[in-house]
C-alpha positions in Angstrom: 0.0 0.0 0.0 2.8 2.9 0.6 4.8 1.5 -2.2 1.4 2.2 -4.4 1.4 5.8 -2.1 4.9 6.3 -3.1 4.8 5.5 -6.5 1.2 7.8 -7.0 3.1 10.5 -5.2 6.2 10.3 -7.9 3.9 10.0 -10.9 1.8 13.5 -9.5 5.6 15.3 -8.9 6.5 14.6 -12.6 3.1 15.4 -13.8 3.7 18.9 -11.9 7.3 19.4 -13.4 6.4 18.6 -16.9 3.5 21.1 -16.3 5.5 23.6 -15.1 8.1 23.2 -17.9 4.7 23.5 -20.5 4.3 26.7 -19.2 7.3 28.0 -19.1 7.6 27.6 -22.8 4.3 29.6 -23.0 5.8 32.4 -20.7 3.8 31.1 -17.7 0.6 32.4 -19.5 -3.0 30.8 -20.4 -4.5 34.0 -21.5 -4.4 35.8 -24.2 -0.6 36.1 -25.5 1.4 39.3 -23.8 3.4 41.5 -26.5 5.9 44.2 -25.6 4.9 47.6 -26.2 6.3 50.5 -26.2 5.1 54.0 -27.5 5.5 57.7 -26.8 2.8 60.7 -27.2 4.1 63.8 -28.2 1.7 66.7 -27.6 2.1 69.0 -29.5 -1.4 71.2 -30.1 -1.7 72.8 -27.0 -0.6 72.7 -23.2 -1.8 69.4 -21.5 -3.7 69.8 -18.5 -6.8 67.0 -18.5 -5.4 63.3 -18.0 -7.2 60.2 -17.3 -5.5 56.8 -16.9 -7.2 53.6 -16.8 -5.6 50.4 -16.0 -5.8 46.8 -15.5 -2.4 46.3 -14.7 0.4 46.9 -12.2 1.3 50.3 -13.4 3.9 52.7 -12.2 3.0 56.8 -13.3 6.1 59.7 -12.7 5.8 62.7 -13.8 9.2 64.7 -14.9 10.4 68.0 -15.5 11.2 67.9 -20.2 14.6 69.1 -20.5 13.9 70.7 -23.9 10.2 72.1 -23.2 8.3 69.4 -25.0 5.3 67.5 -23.1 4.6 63.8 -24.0 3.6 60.7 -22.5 5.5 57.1 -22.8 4.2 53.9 -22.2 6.0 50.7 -22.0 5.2 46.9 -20.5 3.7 43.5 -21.7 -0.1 43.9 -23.1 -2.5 41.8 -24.8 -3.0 42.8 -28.8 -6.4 43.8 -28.4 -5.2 46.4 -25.7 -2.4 47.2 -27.9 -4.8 48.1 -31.1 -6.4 50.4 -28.4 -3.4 52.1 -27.3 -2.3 52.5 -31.2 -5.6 54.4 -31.5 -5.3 57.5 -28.7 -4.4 60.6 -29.6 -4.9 63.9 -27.5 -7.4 66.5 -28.1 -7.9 70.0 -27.0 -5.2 69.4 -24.0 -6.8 66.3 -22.9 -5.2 62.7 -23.0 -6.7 59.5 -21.7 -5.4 56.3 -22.2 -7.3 53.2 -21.1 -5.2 49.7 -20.4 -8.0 47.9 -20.1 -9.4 44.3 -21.9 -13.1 44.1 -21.6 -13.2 40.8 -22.9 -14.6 38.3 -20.5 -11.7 35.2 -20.3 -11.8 32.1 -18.4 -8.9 30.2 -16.7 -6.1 32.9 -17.1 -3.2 31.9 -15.0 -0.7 34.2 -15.9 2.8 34.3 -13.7 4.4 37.1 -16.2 5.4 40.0 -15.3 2.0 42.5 -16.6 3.4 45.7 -15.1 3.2 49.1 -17.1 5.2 52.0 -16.5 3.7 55.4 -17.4 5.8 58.4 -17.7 4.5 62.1 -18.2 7.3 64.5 -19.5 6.0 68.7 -18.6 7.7 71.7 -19.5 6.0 72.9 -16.2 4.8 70.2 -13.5 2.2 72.6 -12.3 0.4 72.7 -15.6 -2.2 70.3 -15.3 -5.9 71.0 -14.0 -7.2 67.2 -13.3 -6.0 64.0 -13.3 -7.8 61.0 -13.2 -5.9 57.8 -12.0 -8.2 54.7 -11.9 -6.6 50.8 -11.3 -9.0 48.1 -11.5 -7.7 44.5 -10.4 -4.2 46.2 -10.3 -1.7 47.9 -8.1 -1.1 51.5 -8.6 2.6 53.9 -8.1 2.0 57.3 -8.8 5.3 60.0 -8.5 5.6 63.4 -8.5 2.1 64.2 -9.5 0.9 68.3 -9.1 -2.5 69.4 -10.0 -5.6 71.8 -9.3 -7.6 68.2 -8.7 -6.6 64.9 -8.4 -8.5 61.4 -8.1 -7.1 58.3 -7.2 -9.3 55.3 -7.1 -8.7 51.5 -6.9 -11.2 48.8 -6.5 -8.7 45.7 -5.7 -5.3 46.8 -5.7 -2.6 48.6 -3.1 -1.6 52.6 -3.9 1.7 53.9 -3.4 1.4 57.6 -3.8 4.8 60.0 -3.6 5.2 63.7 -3.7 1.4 65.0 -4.6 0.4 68.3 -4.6 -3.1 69.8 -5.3 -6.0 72.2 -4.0 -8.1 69.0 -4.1 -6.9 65.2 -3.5 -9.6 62.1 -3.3 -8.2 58.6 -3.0 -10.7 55.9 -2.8 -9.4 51.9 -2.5 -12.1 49.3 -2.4 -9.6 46.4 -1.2 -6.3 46.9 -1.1 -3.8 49.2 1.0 -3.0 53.1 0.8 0.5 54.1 1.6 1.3 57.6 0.9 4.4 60.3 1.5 5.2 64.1 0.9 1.6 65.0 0.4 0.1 68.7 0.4 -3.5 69.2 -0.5 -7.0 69.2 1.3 -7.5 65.5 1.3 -10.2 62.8 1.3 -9.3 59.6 1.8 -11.4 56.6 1.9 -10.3 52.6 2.1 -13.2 49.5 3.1 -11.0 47.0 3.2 -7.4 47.8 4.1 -4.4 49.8 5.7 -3.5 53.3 5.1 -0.4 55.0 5.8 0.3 58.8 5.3 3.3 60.2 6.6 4.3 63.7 6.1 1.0 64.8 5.1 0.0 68.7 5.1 -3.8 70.1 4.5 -6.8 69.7 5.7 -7.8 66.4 5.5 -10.9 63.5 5.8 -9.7 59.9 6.8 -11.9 57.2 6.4 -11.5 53.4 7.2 -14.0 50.9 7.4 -12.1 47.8 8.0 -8.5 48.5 8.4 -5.8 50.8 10.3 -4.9 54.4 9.8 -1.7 55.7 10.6 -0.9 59.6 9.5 2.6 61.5 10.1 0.8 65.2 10.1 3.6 67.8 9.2 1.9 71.4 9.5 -0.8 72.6 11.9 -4.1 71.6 10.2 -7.5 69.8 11.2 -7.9 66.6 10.7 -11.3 64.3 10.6 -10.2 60.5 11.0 -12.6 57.5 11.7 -12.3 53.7 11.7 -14.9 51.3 12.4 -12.6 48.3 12.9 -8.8 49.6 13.3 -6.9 51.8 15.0 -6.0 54.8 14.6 -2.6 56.4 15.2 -1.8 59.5 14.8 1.4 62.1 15.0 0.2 65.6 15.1 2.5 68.6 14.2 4.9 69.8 17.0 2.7 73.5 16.1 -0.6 72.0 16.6 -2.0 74.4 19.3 -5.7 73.7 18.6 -8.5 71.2 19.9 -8.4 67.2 20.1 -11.7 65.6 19.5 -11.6 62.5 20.4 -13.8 58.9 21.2 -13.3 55.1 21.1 -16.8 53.3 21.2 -14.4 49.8 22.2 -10.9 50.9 22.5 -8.3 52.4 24.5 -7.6 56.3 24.1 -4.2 57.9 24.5 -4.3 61.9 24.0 -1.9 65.3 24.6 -4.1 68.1 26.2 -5.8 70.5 24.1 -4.0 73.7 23.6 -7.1 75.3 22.5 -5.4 78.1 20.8 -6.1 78.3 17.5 -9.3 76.8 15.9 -8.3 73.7 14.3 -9.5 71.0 15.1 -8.1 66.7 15.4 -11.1 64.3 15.5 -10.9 60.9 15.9 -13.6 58.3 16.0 -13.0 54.6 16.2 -16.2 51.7 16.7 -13.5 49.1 18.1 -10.3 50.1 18.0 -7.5 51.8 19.9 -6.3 55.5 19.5 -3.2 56.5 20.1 -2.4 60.4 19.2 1.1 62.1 19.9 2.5 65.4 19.4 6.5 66.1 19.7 6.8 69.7 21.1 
């Protein structure tokens, strides 16, 4: 009986190499075949300032300075044709650009271990040109760099974001399942995640914090008022050393560590968890 284990066993392991090997000759994908792509947008009919990006893939977006005062837009990574005929079609209009990486086709048993990441790269004569940005990631992971704008939306429904240097009047992030980690951020902020963690260090503005199912942690650097809420998390927070205003705070199932209000100034940190623990500091 073992030996009939044994040998079972042995004839599954080689069934699992020889599988293995099958798809490495097939680049470890089932779908639709992945084709490198690379292409560059040179806009040249007026200053851009409306961009939408729409993605299905792991996709890193940095803007950069242009060293000789043109503005385009390169795109590189591993797509499927049909995506590529779509991205062979854009072309800007009227200072607007979107460009969708998306494959509405409904596929079955895609089991795909290649690399599908995208890397986005928006060259500006001046980084403070553009009005509103739209960044959307679907099933996908999202990097965004350097990014400066009147308005700014970031949104992901199953994906982690990993936002750098942003700068706007207004800035809404919105992940449905997936993490939020954020640095070197300067706008009036909302920020919403249902399933997840989200991290914001060095943040300044005025800002709304919301978590439904998840942690919040947020570095605050410049006095500002802050509205943060988590119904199951915790919720830790370092407030300016120049924070001299009122601390609002209340755990429904939780334990509360606070600094004394200064009550100096009318801003305002409030803080609302349903179960969870909040923990607030302040480095004079």
């Amino acid at each position: 009986m073992k030996k009939k284990v044994f040998t079972l066993a042995t004839v599954g392991l080689i069934l699992v190499i020889v599988g293995i090997v099958g798809m490495s000759s097939n680049q470890f994908n089932f779908g639709d075949k992945l084709t490198e792509y690379n292409k560059k947008w040179t806009i040249d009919n007026g200053a851009l300032n409306h961009l939408i990006v729409n993605s299905e893939y792991n996709t890193d977006i940095e803007f950069i300075q242009s060293t000789d005062g043109t503005q385009s837009i390169e795109l590189t990574g591993l797509f499927e044709d049909k995506v590529i005929s779509q991205l062979n079609e854009i072309k800007p209009q009227n200072g607007e650009f979107e460009i969708n990486m998306m494959d509405d086709s409904i596929q079955f048993l895609i089991i795909s271990f290649k690399s599908q990441k995208a890397v986005l790269t928006i060259s500006l004569p001046d980084l403070n040109q553009l009005q509103d940005v739209g960044l959307h990631f679907s099933s996908s992971n999202g990097s965004v760099t350097n990014l400066s704008a009147n308005n700014i939306e970031i949104t992901s429904k199953s994906g982690n974001l990993n936002l750098e240097s942003l700068f706007a009047k207004q800035l809404r992030i919105e992940a449905n399942s997936g993490n939020i980690t954020g640095t070197n951020i300067q706008s009036n902020i909302q920020a919403t995640v249902k399933s997840g963690n989200m991290n914001i260090t060095n943040y300044a503005g005025e800002g709304t914090f919301k978590a439904n199912s998840g942690n919040i942690k947020i570095i605050q650097k410049g006095a500002s008022s802050l509205d943060i809420s988590a119904k199951s998390g915790n919720v830790t927070l370092t407030a300016d050393p120049n924070f001299k205003g009122f601390y609002d705070v209340n755990a429904d199932s939780g334990n509360i560590h606070s600094p004394e209000s200064l009550r100096l100034t009318k801003d305002l940190i409030k803080v609302r968890t349903n179960s969870g623990n909040i923990n607030i500091t302040q480095n004079n």
